[in-house]
C-alpha positions, 0 to 999 in steps of 0.5 A, a space after each residue: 568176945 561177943 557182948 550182945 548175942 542179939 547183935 544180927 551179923 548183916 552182911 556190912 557188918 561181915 565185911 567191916 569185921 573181915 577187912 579190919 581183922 584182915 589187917 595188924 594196923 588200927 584204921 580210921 573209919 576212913 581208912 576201913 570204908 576205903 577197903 569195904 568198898 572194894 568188896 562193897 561199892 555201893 556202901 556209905 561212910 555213914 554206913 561204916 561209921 554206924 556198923 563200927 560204933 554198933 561192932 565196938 558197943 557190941 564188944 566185938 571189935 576195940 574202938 580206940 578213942 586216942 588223945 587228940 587223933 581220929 578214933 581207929 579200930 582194931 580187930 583185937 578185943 584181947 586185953 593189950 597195949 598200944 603205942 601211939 606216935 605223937 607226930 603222925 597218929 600212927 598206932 601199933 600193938 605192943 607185946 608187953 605184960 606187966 608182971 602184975 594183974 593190973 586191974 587187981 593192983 589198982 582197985 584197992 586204992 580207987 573203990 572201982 570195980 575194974 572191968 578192963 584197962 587199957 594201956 596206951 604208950 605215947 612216943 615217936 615211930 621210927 619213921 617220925 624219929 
């Protein structure tokens, strides 16, 4: 979903949606250069690292702002959850609905108007286990 419709598509910033939604894991920044970069030799880190806060703040890609890791990015802007591996950072999508609209749940007991939530489950992957 689109936020801001006055958001130029430039051609950086259809490669970094291309590369990031072409993947089901929630790179870094790093990690989303490394693959612009095969299409795109002569862009920047800086350059990524700004057309993905602009991509993010326009609310068309999901910035992941987890405890204590570097910030990872995910093509996906639907509401769901996410596991995060305590030991290597490693973050995954996890299918699961709580039965109940959280956000309705929680409002009588905060006085917020809830926009969104995010759900973030903290464990071991199966690799670290």
């Amino acid at each position: 979903m689109l936020q801001n419709t006055s958001l130029r598509m430039t051609k950086q910033r259809q490669v970094i949606m291309e590369e990031l939604c072409s993947v089901i894991t929630h790179p870094t920044a790093e990690e989303i250069y490394e693959m612009v970069r095969t299409r795109l030799p002569n862009v920047s880190l800086g350059t990524v690292y700004r057309n993905l806060e602009t991509l993010s703040e326009a609310g068309v890609i999901q910035k992941l702002d987890v405890g204590g890791t570097k910030k990872r990015f995910d093509g996906n802007v639907t509401t769901h959850s996410h596991l995060r591996c305590k030991q290597c950072g490693r973050v995954d999508d996890v299918d699961f609905k709580p039965g109940i609209d959280l956000e309705s749940a929680v409002k009588p007991f905060t006085g917020y108007q809830i926009i969104k939530h995010r759900l973030e489950f903290i464990g071991l992957c199966p690799d670290c286990q």
